[in-house]
Backbone as CSV, one residue per row, in Angstrom:
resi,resn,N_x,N_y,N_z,CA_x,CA_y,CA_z,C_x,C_y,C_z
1,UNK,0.841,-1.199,0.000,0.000,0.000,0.000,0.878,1.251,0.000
2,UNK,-0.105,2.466,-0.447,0.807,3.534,-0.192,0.510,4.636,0.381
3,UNK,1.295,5.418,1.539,1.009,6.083,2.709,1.437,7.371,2.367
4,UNK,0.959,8.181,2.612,1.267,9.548,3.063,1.700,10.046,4.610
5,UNK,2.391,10.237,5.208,2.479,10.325,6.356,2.658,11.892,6.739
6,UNK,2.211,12.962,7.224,2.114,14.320,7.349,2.134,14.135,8.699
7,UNK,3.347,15.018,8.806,3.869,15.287,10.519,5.241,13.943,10.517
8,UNK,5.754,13.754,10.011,6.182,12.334,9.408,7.714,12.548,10.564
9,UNK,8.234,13.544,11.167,9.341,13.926,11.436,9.028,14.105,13.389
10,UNK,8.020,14.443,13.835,7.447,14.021,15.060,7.718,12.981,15.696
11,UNK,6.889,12.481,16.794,6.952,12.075,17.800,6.221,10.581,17.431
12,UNK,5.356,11.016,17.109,4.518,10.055,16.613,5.207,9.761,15.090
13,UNK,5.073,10.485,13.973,4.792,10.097,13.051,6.020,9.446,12.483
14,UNK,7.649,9.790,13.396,8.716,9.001,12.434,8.444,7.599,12.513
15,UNK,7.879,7.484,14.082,7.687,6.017,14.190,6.842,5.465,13.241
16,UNK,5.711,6.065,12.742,4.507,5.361,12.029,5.086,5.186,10.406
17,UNK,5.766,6.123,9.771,6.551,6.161,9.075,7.513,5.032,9.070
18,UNK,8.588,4.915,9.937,10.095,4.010,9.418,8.684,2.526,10.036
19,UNK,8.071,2.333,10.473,7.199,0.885,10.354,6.651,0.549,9.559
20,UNK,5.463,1.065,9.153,4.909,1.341,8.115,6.176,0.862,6.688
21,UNK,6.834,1.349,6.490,7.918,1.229,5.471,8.875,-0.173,5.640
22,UNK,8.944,-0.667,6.918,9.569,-1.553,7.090,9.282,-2.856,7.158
23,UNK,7.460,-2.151,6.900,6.271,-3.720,6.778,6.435,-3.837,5.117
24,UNK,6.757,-2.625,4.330,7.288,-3.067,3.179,5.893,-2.447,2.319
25,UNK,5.489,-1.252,3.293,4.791,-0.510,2.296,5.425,0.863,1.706
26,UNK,4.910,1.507,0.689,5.653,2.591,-0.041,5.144,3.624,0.798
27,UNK,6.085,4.751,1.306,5.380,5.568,2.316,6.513,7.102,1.856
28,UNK,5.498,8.081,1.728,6.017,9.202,1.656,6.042,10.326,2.469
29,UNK,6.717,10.878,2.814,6.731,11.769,4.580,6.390,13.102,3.987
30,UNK,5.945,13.767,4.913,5.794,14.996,4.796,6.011,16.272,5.916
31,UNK,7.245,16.978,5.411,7.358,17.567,7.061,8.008,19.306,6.752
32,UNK,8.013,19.717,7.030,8.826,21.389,7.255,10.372,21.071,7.290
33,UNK,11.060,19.963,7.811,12.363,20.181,7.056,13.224,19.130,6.778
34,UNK,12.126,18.040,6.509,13.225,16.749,6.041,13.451,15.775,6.897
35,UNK,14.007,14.777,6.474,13.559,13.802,7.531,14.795,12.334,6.758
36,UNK,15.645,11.658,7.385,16.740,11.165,7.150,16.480,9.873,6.103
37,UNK,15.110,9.344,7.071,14.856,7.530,6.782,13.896,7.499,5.770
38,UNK,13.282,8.443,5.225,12.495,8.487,4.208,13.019,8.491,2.575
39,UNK,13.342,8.264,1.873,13.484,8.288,0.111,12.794,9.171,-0.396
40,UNK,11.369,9.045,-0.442,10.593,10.096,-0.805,9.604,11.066,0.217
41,UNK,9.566,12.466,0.153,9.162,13.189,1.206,9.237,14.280,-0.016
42,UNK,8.283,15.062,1.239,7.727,16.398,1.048,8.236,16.967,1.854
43,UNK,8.460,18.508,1.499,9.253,19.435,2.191,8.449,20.711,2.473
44,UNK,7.117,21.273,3.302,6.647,22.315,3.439,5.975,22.517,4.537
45,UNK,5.322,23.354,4.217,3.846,23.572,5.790,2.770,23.199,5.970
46,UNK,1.885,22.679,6.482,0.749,21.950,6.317,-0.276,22.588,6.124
47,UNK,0.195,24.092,6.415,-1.018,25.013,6.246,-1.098,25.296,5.000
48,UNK,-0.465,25.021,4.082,-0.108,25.029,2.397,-0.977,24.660,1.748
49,UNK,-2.552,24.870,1.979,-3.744,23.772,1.356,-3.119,23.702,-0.061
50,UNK,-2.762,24.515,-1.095,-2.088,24.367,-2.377,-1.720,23.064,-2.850
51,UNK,-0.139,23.322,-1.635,0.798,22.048,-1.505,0.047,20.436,-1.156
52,UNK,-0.763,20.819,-0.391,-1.268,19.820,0.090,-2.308,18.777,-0.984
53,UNK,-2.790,19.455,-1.507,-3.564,19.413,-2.833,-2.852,18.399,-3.806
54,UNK,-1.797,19.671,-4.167,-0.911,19.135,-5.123,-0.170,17.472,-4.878
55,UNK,0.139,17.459,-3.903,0.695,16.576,-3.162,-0.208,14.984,-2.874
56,UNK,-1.870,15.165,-2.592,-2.647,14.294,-2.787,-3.111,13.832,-3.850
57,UNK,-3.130,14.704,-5.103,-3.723,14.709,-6.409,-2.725,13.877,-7.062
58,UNK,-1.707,14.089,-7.086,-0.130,13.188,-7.544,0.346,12.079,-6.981
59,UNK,-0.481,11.800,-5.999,0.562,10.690,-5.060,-0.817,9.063,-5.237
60,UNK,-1.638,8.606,-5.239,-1.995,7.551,-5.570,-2.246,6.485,-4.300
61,UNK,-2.357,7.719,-3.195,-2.131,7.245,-1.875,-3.645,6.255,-1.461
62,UNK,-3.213,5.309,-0.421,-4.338,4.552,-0.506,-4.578,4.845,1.430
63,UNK,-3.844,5.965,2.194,-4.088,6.526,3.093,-2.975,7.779,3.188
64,UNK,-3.802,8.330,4.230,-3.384,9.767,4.437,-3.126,10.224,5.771
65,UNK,-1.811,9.121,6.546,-2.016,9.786,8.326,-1.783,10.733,8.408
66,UNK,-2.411,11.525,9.468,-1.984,12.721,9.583,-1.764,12.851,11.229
67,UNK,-0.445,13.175,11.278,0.047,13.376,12.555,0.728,14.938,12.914
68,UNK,0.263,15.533,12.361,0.390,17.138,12.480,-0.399,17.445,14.012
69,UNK,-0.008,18.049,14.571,-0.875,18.996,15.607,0.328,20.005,16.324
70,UNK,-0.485,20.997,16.968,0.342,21.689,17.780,-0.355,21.433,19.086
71,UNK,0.886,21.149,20.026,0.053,20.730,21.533,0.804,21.554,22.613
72,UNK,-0.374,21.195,23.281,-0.407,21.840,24.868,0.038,23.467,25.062
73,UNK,0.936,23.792,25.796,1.437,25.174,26.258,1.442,25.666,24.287
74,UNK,2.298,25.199,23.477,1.923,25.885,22.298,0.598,26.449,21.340
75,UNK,-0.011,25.649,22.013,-1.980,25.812,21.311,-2.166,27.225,21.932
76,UNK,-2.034,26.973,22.984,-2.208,28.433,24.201,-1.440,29.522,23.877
77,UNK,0.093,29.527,23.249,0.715,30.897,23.007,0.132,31.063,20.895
78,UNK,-0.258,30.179,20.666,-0.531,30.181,19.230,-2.258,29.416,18.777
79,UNK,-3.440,29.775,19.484,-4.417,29.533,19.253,-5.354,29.473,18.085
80,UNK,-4.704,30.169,16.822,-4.907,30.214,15.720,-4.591,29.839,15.245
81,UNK,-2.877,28.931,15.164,-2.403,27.936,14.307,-2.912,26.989,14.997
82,UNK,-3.354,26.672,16.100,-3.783,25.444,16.650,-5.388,24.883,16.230
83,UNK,-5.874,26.359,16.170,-7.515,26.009,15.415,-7.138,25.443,14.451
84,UNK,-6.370,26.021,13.384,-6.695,25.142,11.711,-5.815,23.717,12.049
85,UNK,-4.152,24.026,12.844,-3.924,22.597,12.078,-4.274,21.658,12.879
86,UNK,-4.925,21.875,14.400,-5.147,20.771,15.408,-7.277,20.499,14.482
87,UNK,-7.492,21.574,14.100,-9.022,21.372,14.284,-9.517,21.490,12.443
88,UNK,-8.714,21.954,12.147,-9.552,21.716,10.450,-8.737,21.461,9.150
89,UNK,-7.760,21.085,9.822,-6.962,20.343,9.043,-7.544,19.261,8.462
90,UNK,-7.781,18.114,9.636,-8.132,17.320,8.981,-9.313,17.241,8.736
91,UNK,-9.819,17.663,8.591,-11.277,18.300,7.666,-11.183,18.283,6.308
92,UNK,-10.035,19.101,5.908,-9.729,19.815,5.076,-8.831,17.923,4.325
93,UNK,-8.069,17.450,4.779,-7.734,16.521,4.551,-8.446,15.307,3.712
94,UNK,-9.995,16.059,5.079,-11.143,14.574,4.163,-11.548,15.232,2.712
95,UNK,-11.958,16.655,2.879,-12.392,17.339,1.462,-11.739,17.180,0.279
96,UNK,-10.245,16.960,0.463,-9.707,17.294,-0.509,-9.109,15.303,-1.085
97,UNK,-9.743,14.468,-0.228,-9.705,13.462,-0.492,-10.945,12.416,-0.837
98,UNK,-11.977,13.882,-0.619,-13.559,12.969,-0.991,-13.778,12.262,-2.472
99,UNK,-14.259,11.409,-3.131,-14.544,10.881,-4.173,-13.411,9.791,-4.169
100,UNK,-12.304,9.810,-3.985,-11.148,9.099,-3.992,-10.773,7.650,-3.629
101,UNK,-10.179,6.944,-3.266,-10.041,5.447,-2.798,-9.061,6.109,-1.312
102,UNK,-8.705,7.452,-1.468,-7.546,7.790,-0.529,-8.385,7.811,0.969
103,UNK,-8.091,7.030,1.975,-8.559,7.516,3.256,-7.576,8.173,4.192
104,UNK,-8.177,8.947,5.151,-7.431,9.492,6.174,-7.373,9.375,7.756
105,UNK,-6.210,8.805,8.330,-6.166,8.266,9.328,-6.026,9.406,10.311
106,UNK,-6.575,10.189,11.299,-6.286,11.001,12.245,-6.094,11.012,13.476
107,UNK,-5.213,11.233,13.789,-4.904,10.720,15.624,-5.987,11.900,16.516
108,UNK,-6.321,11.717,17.427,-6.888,12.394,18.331,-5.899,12.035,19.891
109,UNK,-7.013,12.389,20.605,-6.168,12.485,22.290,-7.572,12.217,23.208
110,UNK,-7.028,11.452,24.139,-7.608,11.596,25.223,-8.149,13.125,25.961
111,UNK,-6.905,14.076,25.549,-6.829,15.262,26.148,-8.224,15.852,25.780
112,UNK,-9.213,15.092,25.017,-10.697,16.084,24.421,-11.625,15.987,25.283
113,UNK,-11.001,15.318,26.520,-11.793,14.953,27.695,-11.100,15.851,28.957
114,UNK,-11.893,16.326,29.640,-11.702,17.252,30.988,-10.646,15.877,32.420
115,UNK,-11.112,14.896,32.107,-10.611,13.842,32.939,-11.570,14.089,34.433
116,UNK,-12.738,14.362,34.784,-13.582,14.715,35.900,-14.815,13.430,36.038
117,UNK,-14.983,12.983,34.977,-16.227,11.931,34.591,-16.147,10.820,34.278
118,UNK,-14.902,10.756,33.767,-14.327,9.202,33.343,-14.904,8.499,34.000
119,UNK,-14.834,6.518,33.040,-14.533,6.129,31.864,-15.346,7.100,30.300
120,UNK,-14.661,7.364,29.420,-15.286,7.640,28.569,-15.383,6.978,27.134
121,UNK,-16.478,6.902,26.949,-16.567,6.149,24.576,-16.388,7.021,23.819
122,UNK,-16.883,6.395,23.020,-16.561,7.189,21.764,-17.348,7.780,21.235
123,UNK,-19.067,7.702,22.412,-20.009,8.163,22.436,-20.176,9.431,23.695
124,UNK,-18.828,9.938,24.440,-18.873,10.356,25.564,-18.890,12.343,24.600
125,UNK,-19.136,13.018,25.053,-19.290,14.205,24.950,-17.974,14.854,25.363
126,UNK,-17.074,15.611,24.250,-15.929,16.143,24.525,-16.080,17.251,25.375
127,UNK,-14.665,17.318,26.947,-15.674,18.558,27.541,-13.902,19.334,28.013
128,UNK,-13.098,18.950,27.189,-11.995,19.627,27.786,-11.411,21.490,27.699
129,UNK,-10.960,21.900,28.246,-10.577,23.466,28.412,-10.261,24.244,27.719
130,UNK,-8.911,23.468,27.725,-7.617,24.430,27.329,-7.859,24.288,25.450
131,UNK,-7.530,25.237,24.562,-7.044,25.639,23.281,-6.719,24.306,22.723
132,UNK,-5.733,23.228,23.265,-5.608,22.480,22.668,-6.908,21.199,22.829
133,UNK,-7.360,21.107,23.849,-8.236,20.189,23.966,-9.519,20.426,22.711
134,UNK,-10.049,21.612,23.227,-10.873,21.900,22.358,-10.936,22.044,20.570
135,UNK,-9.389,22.502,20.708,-9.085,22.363,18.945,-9.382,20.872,18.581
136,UNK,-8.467,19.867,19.401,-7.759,18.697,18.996,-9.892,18.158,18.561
137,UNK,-10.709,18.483,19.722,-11.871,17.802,19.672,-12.705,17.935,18.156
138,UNK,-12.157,19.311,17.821,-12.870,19.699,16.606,-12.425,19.160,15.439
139,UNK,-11.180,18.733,15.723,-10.559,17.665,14.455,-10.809,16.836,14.230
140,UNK,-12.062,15.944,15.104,-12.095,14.561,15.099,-13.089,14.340,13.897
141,UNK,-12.536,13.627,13.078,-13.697,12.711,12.139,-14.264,11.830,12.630
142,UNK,-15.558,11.873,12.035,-16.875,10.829,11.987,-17.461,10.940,10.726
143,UNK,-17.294,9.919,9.920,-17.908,9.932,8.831,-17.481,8.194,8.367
144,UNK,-18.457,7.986,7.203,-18.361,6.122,6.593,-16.987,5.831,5.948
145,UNK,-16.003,6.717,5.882,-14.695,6.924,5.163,-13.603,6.511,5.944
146,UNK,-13.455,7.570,6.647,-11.984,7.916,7.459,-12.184,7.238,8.619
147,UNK,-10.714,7.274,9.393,-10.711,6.872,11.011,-10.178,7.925,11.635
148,UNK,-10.732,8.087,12.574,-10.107,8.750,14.058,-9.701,7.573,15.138
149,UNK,-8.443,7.644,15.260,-7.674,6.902,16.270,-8.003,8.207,17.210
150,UNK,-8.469,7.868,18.306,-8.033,8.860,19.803,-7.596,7.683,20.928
151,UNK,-6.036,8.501,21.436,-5.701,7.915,22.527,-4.925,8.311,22.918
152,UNK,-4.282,8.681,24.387,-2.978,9.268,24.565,-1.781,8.229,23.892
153,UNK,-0.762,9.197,23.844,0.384,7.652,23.501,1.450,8.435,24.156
154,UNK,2.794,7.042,24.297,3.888,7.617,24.608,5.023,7.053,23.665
155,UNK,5.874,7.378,23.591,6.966,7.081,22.817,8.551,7.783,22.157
156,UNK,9.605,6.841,21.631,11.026,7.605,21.773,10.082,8.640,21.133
157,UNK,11.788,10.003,21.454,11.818,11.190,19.980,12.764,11.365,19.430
158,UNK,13.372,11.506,18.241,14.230,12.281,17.561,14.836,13.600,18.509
159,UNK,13.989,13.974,18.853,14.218,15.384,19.411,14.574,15.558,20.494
160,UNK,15.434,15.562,21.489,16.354,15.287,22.810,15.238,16.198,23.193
161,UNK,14.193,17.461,22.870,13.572,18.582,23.367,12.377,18.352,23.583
162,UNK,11.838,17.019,22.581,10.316,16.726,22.587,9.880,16.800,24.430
163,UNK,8.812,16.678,24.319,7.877,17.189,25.331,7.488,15.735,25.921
164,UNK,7.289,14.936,25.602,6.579,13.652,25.650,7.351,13.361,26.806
165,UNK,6.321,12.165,27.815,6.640,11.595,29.182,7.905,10.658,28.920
166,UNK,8.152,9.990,27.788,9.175,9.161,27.904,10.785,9.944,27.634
167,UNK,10.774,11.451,26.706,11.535,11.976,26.321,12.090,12.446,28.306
168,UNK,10.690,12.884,28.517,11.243,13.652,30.151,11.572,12.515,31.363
169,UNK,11.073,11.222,31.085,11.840,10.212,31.910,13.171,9.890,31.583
170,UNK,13.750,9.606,30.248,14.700,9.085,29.785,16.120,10.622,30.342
171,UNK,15.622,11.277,30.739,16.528,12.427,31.052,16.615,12.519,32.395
172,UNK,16.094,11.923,33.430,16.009,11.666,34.782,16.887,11.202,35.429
173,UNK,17.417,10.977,36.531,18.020,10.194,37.099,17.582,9.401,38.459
174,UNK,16.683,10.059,39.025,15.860,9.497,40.448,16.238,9.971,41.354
175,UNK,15.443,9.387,42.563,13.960,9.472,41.775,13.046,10.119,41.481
176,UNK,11.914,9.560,41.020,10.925,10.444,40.844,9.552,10.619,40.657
177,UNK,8.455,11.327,40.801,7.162,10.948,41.215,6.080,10.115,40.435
178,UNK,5.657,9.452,40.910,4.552,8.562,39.909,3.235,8.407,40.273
179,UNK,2.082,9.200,39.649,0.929,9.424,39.998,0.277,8.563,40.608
180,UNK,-0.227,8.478,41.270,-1.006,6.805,41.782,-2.291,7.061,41.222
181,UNK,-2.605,8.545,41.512,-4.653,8.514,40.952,-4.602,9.410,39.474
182,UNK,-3.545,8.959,38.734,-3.976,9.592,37.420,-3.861,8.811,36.541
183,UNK,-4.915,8.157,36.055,-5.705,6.755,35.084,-5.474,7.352,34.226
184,UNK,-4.456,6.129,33.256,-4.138,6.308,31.983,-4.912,5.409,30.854
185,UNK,-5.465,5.354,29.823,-5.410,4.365,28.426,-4.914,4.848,27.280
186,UNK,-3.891,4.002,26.915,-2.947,4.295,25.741,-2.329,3.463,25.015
187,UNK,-1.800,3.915,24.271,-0.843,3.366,23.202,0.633,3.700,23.232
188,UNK,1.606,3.064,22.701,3.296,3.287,22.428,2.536,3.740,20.961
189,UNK,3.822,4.491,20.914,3.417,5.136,19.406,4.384,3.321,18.375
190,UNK,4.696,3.152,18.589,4.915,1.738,18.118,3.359,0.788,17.611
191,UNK,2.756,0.741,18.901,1.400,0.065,19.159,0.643,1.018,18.017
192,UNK,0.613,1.850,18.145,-0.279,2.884,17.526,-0.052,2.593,15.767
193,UNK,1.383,2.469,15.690,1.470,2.355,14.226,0.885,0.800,13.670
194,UNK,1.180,-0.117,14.733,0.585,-1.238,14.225,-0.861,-1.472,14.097
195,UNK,-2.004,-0.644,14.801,-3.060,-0.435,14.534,-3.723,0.039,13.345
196,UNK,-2.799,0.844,12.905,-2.892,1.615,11.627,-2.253,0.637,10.236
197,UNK,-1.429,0.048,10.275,-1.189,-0.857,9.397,-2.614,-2.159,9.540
198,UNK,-3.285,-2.104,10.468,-3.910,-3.299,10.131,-5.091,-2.526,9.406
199,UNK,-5.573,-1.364,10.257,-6.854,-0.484,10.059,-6.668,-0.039,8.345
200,UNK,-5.145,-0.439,7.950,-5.500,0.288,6.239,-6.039,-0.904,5.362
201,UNK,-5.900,-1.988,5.690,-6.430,-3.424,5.304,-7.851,-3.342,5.321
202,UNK,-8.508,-3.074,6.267,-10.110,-3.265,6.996,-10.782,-1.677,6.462
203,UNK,-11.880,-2.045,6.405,-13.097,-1.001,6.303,-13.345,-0.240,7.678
204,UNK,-12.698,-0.122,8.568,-12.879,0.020,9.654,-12.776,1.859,9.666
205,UNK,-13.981,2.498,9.927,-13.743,3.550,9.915,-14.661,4.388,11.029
206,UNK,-15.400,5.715,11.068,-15.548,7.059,11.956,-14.561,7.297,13.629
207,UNK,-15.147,7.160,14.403,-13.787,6.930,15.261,-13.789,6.030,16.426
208,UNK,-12.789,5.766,17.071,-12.459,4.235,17.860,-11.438,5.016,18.772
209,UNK,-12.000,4.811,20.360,-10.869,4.337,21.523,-10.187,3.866,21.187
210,UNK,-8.868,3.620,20.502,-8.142,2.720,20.237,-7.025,2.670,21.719
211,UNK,-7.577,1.457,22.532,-6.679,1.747,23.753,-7.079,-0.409,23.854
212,UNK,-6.079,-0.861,24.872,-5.852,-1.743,25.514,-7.648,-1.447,26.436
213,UNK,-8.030,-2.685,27.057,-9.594,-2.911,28.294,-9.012,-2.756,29.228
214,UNK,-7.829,-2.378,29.582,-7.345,-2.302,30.745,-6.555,-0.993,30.820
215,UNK,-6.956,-0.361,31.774,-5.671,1.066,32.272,-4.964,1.113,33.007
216,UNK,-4.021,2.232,33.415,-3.019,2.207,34.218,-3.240,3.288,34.871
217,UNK,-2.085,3.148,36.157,-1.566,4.318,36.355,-0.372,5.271,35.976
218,UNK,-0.092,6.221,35.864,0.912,6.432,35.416,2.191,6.425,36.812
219,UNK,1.890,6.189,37.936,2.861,5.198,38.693,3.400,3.939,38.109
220,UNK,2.631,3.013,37.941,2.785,2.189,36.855,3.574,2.314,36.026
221,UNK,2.708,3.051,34.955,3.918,3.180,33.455,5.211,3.623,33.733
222,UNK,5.462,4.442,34.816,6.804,4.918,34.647,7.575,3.794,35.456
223,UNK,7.074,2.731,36.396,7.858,1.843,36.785,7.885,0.897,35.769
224,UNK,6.790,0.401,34.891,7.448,-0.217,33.307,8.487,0.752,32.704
225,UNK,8.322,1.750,32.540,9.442,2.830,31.796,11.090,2.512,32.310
226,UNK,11.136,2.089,33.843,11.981,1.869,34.647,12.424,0.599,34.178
227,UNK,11.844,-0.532,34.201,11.966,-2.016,34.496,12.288,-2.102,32.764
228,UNK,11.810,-1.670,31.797,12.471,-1.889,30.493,13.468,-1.184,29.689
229,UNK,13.517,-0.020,30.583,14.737,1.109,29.838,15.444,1.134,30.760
230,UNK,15.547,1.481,31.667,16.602,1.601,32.818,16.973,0.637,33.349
231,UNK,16.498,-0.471,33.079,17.041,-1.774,34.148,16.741,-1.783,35.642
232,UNK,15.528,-0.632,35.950,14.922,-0.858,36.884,15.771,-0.041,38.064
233,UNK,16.963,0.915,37.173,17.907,1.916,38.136,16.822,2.980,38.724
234,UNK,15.934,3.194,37.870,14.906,4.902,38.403,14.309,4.459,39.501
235,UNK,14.369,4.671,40.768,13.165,4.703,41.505,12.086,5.712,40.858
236,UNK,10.763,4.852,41.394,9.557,5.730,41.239,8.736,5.772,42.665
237,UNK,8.524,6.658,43.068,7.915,7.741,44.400,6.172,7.402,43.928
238,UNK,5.314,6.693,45.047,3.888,7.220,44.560,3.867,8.498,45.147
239,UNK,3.124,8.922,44.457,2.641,10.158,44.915,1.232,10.582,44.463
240,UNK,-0.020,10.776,45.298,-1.098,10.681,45.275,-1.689,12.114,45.134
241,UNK,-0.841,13.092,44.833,-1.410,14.491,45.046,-2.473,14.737,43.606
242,UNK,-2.025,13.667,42.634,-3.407,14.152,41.164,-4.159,13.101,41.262
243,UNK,-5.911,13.351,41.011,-6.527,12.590,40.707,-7.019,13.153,39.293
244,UNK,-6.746,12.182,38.280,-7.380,12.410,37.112,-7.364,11.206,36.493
245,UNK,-8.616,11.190,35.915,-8.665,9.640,35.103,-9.753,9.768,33.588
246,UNK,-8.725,9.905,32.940,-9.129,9.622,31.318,-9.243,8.759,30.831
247,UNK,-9.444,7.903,31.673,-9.924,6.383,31.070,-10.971,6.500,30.324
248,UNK,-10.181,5.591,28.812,-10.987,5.837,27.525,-11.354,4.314,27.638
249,UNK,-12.588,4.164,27.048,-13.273,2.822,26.909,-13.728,2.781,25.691
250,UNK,-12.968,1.226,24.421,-13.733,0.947,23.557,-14.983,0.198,23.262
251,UNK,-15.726,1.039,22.523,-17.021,-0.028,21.745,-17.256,-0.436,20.501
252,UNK,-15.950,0.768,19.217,-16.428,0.136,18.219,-15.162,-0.710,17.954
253,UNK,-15.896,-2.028,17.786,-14.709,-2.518,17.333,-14.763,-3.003,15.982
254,UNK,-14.808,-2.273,14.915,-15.091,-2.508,13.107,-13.324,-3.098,13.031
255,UNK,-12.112,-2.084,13.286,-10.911,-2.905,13.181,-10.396,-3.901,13.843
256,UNK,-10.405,-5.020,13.427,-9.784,-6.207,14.298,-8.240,-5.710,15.046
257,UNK,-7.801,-5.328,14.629,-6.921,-5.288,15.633,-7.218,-4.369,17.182
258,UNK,-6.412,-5.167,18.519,-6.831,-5.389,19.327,-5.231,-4.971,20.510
259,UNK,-5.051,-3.576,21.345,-4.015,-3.782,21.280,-3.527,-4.549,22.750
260,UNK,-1.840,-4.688,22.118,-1.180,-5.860,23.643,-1.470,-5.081,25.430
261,UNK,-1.377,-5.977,26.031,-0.923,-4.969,27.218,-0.004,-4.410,27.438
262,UNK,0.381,-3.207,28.566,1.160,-2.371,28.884,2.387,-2.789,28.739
263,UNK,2.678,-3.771,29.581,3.975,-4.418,30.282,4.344,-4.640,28.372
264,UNK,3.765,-5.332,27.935,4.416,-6.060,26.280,4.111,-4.862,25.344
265,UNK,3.836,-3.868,25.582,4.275,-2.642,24.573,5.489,-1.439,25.144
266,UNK,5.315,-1.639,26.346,6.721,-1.239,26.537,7.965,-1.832,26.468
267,UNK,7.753,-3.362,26.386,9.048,-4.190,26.324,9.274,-3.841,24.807
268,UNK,8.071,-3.597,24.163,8.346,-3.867,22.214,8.833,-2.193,22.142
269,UNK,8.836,-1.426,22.666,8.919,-0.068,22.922,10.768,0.163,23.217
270,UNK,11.240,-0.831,24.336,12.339,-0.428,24.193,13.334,-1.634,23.085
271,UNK,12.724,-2.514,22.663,13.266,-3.404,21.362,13.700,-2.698,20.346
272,UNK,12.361,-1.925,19.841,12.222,-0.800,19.213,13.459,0.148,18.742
273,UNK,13.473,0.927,20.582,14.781,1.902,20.503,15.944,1.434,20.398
274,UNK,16.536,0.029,21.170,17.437,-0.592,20.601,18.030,-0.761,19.477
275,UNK,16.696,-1.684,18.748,17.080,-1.694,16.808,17.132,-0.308,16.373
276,UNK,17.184,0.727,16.777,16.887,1.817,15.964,17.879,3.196,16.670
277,UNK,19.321,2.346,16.818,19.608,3.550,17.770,20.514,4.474,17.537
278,UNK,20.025,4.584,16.066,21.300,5.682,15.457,20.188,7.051,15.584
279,UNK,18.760,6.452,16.081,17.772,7.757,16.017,17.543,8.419,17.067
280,UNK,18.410,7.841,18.204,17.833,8.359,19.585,19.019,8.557,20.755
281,UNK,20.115,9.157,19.465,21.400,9.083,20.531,21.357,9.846,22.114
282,UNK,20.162,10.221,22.437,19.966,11.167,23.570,19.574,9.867,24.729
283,UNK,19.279,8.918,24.457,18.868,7.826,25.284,19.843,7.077,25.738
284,UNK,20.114,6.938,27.022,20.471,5.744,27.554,20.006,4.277,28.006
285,UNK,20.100,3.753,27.514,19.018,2.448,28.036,19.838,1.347,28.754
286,UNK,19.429,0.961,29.757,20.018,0.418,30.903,19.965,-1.165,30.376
């Protein structure tokens, strides 16, 4: 098959990218300034509807992930780039791919939820705050076409600077605090890409919890984070001062795939960074 991958140089998307490609499909990146492991790529802004155009009309793509967003503290100093590319981008993505065989895969977040009411579906009413929550919510597709993946994820970065929980553990030394009352459901951006390789096979489309029946804490995850990257050197501290629980709950299940538990996506998580470690020289792994 053949992929488009937009945001392709991220957090998410190198991973979905160098997999995707390594399952031995044709995959073309798309990013603002290039990107090492790719052959063929695009080089611009996403706000480029032009480019973007041009770029779908020429390419023969039989999906379209899109892993573009601007998050958190940045939505908030830039609320207007965060409306279009967190919230109508991919809108704009489905329009310009309607009539076509091309579908479009869109990540969402847990974050479209306030975390006060949990468990939530995919039938739950988005009720979150901040600029990015609310953008990210307005991005979500529902329609007989496309998918919306929503789920938090974690995973390596390229970027020694990325923001992500594993980028800010892997820079730690101990110890250090681990939520006891803040309920997680998620994905490794690893996990995430393998969902998406199965979901381009299947008819499986509007949008899906895509999370594990079981959650965590993020006490938890960071003592898996510990026990598979560090060799179990980090202490982790409970610490009970947050209660928040975004526990996402699936119901549709149109894509067969189904993902592993915690413990076995973080072990495939640091396999992962291992085989791949000319990309993550900022990591030490124990």
């Amino acid at each position: 098959m053949r992929f488009l991958v937009l945001g392709c140089s991220g957090m998410a998307g190198h991973t979905i990218s160098i997999y995707l490609k390594e399952c031995g499909h044709r995959v073309v990146g798309f990013s603002r300034g290039g990107v090492p492991f790719l052959e063929e790529q695009v080089v611009g802004d996403a706000r480029d509807e032009k480019l973007i155009s041009e770029t779908l009309s020429g390419g023969g793509f039989d999906v379209v992930v899109n892993c573009v967003g601007v998050l958190n503290d940045f939505a908030e100093r830039d609320p207007e780039g965060a409306a279009y590319l967190n919230g109508e981008l991919p809108h704009v993505l489905a329009r310009l791919t309607e009539g076509t065989r091309t579908r479009v895969f869109h990540m969402s977040t847990d974050c479209v939820f306030a975390g006060n009411t949990g468990p939530y579906t995919e039938e739950s009413v988005p009720d979150g705050k901040t600029v990015y929550d609310r953008t990210k919510a307005a991005g979500e597709l529902r329609d007989s076409k496309n998918l919306t993946f929503r789920c938090s994820i974690v995973g390596p970065d390229t970027d020694p600077d990325g923001i992500g929980l594993l980028n800010w553990f892997m820079a730690q030394e101990g110890p250090v605090r681990g939520y006891s009352g803040a309920i997680w459901t998620g994905l490794t951006t690893l996990e995430l890409a393998k969902a998406m390789e199965r979901a381009a096979s299947e008819d499986a489309c509007g949008l899906v919890n895509m999370v594990p029946p079981e959650s965590i804490s993020k006490l938890d995850l960071l003592r898996l984070f510990s026990e598979h990257l560090r060799g179990g050197s980090v202490e982790i501290v409970p610490d009970g001062s947050v209660q928040l629980d975004k526990t996402l709950v699936r119901t549709n299940l149109d894509s067969s795939f189904r993902p592993a538990g915690y413990s076995e996506q973080v072990a495939e998580m640091a396999e992962w960074i291992q085989a791949h470690r000319g990309l993550y020289p900022h990591y030490e792994i124990g």
